[in-house]
FITIRO-283769 format. One record per residue (C-alpha): residue number from 1; residue in three letters; x, y, z. Coordinates in steps of 0.1 Angstrom, whole numbers. Example, Ala and Ser with C-alpha at 12.3 -4.5 7.8 and 13.67 -1.06 7.14 Angstrom:
BEGIN
+-----+-----+-------+-------+-------+
!   i !  aa !     x !     y !     z !
+-----+-----+-------+-------+-------+
!   1 ! Ala !   123 !   -45 !    78 !
!   2 ! Ser !   137 !   -11 !    71 !
+-----+-----+-------+-------+-------+
# end
This chain:
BEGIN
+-----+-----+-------+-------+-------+
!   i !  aa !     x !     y !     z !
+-----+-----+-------+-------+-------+
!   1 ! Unk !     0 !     0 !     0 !
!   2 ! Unk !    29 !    27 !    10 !
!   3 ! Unk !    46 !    19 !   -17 !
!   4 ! Unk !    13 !    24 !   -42 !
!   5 ! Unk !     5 !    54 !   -25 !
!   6 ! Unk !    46 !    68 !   -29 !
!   7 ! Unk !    42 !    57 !   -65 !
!   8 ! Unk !    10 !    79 !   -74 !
!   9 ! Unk !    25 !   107 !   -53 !
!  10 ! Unk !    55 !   112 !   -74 !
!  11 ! Unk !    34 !   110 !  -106 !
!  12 ! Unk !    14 !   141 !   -91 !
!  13 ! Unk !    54 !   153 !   -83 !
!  14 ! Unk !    50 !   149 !   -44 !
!  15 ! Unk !    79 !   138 !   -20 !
!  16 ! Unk !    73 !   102 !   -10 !
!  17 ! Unk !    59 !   100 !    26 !
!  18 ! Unk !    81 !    78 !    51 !
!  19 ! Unk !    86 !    74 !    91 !
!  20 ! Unk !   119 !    91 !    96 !
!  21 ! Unk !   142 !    88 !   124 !
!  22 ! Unk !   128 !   116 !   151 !
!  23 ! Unk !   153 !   146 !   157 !
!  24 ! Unk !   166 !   141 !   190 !
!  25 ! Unk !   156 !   173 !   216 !
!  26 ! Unk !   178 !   201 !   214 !
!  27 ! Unk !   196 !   192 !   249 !
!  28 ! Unk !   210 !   156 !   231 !
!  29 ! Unk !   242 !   159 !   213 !
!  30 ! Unk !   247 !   141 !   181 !
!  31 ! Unk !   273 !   118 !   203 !
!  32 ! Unk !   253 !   112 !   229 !
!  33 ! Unk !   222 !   103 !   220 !
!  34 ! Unk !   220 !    69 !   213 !
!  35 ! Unk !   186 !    64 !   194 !
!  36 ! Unk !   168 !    31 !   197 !
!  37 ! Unk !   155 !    19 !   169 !
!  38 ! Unk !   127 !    -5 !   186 !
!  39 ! Unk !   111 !   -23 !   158 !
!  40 ! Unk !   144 !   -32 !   141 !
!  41 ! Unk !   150 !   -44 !   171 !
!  42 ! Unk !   116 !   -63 !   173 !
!  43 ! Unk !   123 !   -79 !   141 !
!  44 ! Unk !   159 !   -93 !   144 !
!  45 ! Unk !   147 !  -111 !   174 !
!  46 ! Unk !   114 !  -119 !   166 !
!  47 ! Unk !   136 !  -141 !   135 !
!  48 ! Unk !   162 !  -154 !   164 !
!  49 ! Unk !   134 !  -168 !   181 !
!  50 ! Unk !   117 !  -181 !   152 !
!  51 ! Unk !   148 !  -197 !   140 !
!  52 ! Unk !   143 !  -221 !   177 !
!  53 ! Unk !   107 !  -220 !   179 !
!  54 ! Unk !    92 !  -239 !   143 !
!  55 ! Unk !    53 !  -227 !   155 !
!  56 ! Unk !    62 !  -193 !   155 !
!  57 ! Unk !    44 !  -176 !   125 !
!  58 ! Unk !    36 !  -136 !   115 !
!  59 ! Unk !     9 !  -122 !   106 !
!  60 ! Unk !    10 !   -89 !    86 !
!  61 ! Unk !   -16 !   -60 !    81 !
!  62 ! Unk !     0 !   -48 !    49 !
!  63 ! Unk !    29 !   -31 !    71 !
!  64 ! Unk !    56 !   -55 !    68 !
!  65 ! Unk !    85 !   -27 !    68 !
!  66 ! Unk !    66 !    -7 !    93 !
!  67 ! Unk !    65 !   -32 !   112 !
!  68 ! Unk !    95 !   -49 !   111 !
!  69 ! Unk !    89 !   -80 !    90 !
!  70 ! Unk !   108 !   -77 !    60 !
!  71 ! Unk !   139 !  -100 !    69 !
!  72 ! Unk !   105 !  -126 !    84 !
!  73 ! Unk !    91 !  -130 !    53 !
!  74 ! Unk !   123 !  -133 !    35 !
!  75 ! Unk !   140 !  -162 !    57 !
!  76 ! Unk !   105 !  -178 !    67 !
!  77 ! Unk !    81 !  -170 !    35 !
!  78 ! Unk !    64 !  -200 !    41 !
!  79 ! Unk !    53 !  -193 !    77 !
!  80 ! Unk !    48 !  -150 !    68 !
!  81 ! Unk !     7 !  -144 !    63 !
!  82 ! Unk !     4 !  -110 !    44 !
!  83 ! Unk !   -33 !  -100 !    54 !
!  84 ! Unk !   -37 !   -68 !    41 !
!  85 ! Unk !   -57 !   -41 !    55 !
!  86 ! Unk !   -81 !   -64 !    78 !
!  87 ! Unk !   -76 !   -65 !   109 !
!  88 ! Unk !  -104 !   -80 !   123 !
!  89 ! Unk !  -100 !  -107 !   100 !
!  90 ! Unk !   -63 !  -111 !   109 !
!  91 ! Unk !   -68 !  -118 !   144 !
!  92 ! Unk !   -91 !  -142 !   137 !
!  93 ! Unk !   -68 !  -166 !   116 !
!  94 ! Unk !   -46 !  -156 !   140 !
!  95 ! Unk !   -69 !  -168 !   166 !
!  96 ! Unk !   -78 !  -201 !   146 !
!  97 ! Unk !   -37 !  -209 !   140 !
!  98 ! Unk !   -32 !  -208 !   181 !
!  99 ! Unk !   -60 !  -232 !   183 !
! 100 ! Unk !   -44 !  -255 !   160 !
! 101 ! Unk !    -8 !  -257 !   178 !
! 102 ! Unk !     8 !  -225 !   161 !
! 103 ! Unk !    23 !  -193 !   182 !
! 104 ! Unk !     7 !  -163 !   155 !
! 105 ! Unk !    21 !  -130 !   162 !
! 106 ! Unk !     0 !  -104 !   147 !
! 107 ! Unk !    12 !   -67 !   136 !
! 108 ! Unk !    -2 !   -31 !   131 !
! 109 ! Unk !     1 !     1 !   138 !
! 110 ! Unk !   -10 !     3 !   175 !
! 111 ! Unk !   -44 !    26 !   164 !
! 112 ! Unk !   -58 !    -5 !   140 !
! 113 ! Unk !   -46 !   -33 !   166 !
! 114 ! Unk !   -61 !   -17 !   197 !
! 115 ! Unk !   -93 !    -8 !   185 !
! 116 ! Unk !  -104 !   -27 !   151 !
! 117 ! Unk !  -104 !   -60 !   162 !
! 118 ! Unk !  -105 !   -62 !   201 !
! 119 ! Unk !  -135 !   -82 !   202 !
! 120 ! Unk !  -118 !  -107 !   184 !
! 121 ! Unk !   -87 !   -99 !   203 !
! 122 ! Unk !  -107 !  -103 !   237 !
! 123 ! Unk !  -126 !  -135 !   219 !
! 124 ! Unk !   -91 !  -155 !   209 !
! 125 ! Unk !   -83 !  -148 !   250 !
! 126 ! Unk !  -113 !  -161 !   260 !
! 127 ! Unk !  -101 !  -196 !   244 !
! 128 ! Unk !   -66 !  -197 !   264 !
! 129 ! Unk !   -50 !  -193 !   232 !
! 130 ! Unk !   -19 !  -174 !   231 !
! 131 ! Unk !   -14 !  -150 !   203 !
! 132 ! Unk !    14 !  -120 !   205 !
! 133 ! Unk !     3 !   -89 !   191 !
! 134 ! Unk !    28 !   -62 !   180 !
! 135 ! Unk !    15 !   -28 !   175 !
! 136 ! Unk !    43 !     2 !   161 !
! 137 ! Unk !    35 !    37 !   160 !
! 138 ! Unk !    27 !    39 !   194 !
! 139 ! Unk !    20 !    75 !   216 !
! 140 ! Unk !    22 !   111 !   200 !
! 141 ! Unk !    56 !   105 !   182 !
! 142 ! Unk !    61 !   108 !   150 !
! 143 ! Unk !    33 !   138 !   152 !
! 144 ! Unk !    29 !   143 !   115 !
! 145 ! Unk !     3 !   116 !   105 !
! 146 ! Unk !   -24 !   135 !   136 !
! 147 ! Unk !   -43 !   123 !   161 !
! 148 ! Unk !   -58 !    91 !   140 !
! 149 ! Unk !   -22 !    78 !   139 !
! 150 ! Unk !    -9 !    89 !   172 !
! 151 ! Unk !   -20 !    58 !   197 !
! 152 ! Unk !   -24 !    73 !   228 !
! 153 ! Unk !   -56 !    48 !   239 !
! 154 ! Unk !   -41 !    12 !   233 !
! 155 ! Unk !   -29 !     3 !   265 !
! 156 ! Unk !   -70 !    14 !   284 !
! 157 ! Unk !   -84 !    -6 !   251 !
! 158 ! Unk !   -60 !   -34 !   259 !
! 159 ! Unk !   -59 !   -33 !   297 !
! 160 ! Unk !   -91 !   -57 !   306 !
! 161 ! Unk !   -85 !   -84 !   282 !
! 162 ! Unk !   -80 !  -117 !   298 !
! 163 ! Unk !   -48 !  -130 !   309 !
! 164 ! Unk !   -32 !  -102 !   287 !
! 165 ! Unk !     3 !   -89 !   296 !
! 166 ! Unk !    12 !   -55 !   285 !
! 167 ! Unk !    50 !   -47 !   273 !
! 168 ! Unk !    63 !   -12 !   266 !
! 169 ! Unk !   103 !   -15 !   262 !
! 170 ! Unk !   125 !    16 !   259 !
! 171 ! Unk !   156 !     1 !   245 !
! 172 ! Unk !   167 !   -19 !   215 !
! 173 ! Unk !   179 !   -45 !   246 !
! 174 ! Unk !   142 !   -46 !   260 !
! 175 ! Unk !   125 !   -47 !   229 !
! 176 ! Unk !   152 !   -75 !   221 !
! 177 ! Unk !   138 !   -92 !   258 !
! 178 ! Unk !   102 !   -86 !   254 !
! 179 ! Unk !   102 !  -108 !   225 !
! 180 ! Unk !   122 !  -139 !   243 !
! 181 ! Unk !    94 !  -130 !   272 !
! 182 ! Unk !    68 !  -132 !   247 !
! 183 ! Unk !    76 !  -164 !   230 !
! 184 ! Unk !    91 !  -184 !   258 !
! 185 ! Unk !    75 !  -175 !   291 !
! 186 ! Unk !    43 !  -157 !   289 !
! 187 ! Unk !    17 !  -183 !   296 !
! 188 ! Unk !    -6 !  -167 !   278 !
! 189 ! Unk !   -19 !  -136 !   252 !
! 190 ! Unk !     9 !  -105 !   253 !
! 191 ! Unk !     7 !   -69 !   235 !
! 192 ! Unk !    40 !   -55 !   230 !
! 193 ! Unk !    38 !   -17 !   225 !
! 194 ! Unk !    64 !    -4 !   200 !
! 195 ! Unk !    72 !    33 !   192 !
! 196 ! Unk !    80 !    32 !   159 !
! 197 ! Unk !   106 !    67 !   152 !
! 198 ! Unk !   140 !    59 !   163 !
! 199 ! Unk !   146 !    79 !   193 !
! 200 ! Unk !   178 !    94 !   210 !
! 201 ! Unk !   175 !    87 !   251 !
! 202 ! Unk !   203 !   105 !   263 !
! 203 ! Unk !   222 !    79 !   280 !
! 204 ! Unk !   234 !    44 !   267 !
! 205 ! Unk !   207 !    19 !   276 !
! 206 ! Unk !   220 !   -12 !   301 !
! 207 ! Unk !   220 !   -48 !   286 !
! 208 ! Unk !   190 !   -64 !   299 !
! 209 ! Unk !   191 !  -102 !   295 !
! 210 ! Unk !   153 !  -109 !   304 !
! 211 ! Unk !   123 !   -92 !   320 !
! 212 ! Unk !   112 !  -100 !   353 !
! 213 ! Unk !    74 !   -96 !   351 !
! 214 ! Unk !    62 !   -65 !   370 !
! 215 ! Unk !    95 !   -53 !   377 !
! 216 ! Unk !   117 !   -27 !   360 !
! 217 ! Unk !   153 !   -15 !   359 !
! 218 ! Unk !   169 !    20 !   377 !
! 219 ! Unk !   184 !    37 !   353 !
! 220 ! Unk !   195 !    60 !   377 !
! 221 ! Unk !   195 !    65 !   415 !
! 222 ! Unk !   179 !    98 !   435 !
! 223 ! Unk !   164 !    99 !   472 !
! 224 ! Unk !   142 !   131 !   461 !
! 225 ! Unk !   118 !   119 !   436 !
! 226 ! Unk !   117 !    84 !   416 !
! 227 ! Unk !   104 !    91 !   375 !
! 228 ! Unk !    85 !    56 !   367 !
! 229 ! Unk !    82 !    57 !   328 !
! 230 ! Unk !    76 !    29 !   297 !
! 231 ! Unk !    91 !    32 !   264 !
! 232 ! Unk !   118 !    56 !   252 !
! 233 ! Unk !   100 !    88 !   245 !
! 234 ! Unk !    90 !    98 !   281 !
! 235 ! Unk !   124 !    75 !   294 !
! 236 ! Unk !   140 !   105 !   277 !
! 237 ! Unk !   116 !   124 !   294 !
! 238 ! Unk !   125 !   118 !   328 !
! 239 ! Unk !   160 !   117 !   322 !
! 240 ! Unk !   165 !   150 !   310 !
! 241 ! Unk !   139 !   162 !   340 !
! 242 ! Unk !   159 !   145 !   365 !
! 243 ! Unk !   193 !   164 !   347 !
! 244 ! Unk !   170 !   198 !   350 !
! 245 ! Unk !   161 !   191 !   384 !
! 246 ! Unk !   196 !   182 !   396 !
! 247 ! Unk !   210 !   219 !   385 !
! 248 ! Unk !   185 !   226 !   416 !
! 249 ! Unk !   199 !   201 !   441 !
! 250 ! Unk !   175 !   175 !   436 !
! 251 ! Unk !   182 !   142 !   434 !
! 252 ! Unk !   152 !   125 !   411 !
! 253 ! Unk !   160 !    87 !   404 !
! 254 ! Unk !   145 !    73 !   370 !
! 255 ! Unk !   131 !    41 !   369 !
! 256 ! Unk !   122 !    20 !   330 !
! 257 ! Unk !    88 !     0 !   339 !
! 258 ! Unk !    81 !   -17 !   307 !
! 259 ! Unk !    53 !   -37 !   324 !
! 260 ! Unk !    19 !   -14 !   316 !
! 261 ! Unk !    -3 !   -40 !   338 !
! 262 ! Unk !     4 !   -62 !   368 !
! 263 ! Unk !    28 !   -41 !   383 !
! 264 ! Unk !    48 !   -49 !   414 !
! 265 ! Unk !    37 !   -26 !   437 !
! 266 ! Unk !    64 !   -38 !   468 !
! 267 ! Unk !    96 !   -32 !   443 !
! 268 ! Unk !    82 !     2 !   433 !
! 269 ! Unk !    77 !    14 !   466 !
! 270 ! Unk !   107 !    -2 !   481 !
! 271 ! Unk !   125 !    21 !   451 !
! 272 ! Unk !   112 !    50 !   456 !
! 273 ! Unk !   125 !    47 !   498 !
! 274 ! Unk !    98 !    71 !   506 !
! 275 ! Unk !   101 !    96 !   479 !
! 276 ! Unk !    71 !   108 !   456 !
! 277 ! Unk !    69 !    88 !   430 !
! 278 ! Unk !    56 !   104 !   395 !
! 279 ! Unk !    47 !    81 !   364 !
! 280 ! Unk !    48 !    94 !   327 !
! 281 ! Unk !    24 !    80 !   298 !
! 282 ! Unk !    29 !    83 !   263 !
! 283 ! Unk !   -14 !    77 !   267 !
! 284 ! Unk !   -38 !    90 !   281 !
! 285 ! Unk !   -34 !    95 !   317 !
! 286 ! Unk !   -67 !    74 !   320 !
! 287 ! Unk !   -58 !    37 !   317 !
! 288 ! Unk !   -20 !    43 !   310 !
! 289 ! Unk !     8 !    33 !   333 !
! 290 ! Unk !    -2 !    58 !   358 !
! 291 ! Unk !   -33 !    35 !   368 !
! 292 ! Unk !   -16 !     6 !   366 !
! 293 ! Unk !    13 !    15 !   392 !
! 294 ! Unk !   -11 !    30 !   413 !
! 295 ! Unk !   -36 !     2 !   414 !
! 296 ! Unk !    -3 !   -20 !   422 !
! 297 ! Unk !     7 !     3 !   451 !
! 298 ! Unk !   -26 !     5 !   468 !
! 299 ! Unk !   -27 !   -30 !   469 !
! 300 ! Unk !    11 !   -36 !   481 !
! 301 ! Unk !    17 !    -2 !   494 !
! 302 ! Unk !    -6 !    23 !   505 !
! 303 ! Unk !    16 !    45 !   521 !
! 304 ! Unk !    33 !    48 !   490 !
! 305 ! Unk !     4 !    54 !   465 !
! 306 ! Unk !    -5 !    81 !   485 !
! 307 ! Unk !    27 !   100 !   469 !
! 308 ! Unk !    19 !    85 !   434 !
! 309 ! Unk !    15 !   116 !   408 !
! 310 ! Unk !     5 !   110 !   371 !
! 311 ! Unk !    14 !   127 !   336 !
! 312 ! Unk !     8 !   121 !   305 !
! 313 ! Unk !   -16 !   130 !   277 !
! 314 ! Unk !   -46 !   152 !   287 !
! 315 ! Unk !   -61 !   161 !   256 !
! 316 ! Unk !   -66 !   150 !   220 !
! 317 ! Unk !   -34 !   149 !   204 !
! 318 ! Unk !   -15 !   178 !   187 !
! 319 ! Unk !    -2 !   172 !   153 !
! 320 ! Unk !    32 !   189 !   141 !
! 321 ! Unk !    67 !   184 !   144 !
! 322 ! Unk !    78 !   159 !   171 !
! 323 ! Unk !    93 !   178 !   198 !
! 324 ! Unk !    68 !   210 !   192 !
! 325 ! Unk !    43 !   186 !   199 !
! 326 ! Unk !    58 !   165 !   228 !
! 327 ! Unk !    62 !   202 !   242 !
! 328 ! Unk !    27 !   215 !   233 !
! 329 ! Unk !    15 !   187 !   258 !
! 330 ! Unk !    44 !   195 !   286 !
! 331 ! Unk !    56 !   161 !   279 !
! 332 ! Unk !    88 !   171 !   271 !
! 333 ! Unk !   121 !   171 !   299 !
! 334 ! Unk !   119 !   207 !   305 !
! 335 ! Unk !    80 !   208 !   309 !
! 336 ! Unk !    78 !   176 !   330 !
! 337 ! Unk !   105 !   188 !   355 !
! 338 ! Unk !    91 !   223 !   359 !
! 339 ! Unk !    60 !   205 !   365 !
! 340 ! Unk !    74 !   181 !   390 !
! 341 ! Unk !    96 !   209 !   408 !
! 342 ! Unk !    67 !   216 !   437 !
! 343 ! Unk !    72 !   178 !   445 !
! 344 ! Unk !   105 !   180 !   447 !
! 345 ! Unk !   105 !   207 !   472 !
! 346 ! Unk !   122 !   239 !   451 !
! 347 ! Unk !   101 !   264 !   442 !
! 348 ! Unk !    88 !   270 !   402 !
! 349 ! Unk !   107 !   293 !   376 !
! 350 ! Unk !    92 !   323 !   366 !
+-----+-----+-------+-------+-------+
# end
């Protein structure tokens, strides 16, 4: 389709239209930014695993590039099911391969596979199937295609399905991980939540070897504040807050909590040591990652949920450039640690 739609494009003498790289925020310099590129990630492992595991097959909405299935289809044609724009119907041969002994994992951008076919979604749960489903273009980045494209809803749409686990990595390594997770050790359906730009964190991600389910990794210590974010938009987020918020004294940890559901509310609190703890969505703060630690702290720690603070998305998304429109939302470092600076006991800028 993207490449029908480039070809009539240039015969009306357009540019071709294409996901680009995001720019990485004006504070990251060209050395350090290390930009993950999560669904190249997604797709070198996703054919490691497939390579051990002969049930593995993918499923394919008509995005294979998109979504990371080129190199699939080319070393496993045979087991690559190009579905075209039908989702509804994909999950459902998707939903009918699990029942017959195959592991399907199913791809789209996050807007189509969250919404389009969640009955059938919640239906192929219902059967103790397992199916992976692997949706790109997640959150408000990149901020071109509007607020059709920009997913910011998935994870609420997703979040009562039965049995489901919900994966946001923020690193090539945990993308890398959440796959292994995926196909080896979930015991049953798993939605891995990709953001599909490659994007410059700040810092060089650590190696992580395999998620421990409901648990994250520090990514940097602080006794002030403790930043709990998912996926490497608002990681960069809080990272560059915590940098902001140091130039003030303030210590402010950051923690990566790729788990979006059935969060370990003990480890949290036993991070954060006491310190308010603030969570940041690339989704709406309704149903996002905010809920989900909170629910898991007022069930394992009250104390601590009583210091819980959420951000994320508050409105209907902006379109535009990528940082213009992570900073029209205060989603952006700057914004999130002048919002955060009351917390952390130093008084706001003027």
């Amino acid at each position: 389709m993207r490449e029908r739609l480039n070809a009539r494009l240039t015969r009306l003498g357009s540019d071709p239209v294409e996901l680009v790289d995001a720019e990485p925020p004006e504070h990251v310099s060209a050395v350090a930014e290390h930009r993950q590129r999560l669904v190249h990630a997604y797709g070198n492992e996703l054919v490691k695993q497939a390579e051990r595991e002969p049930r593995l097959v993918a499923l394919d909405a008509d995005l294979r590039k998109d979504t990371g299935l080129i190199e699939f289809r080319e070393r496993f044609p045979e087991r690559f099911f190009e579905c075209g724009i039908a989702e509804q119907d994909m999950v459902s041969q998707a939903g009918a391969m699990a029942l017959a002994g195959l592991l399907p994992a199913v791809h789209s951008f996050s807007c189509f596979l969250s919404t389009r076919p969640n009955e059938q979604i919640y239906n192929n749960a219902t059967e103790g199937t397992k199916v992976i489903y692997a949706g790109s273009l997640t959150g408000l980045v990149p901020g071109g295609p509007g607020h059709s494209h920009q997913s910011v809803r998935d994870i609420s749409a997703l979040g009562a399905v039965p049995g489901m686990a919900l994966i946001e990595p923020f690193s090539e390594h945990e993308s890398r991980a959440a796959v292994d997770w995926a196909v080896n050790r979930a015991p049953g359906p798993v939605y891995i939540r990709l953001v599909s730009v490659g994007w410059a964190v700040g810092f060089e991600p650590p190696a992580v070897e395999e998620l421990v389910p409901g648990r994250g990794t520090v990514l940097r210590g602080g006794r002030d504040l403790l930043f709990v974010a998912a996926g490497p938009v608002m990681v960069s987020g809080a990272w560059r807050a915590a940098d902001v918020l140091a130039e003030s004294g303030v210590q402010a940890g950051v923690v990566s909590m790729p788990w979006l559901r059935d969060v370990d509310g003990s480890w949290v609190a036993e991070v954060a040591d006491g310190a308010p703890i603030v969570t940041l969505d690339n989704h709406y703060v309704t149903g996002g990652l905010g809920d989900a630690v909170l629910a898991a702290l007022a069930a394992d720690a009250p104390d601590a949920a009583a210091r819980l603070h959420k951000i994320g998305v508050e409105e209907v998304p902006k379109s535009g450039e990528n940082n213009e429109v992570l900073r029209a939302h205060r989603l952006d470092g700057d914004s999130i640690a002048e919002r955060v600076r009351g917390l952390a006991g130093v008084p706001a800028r003027i």
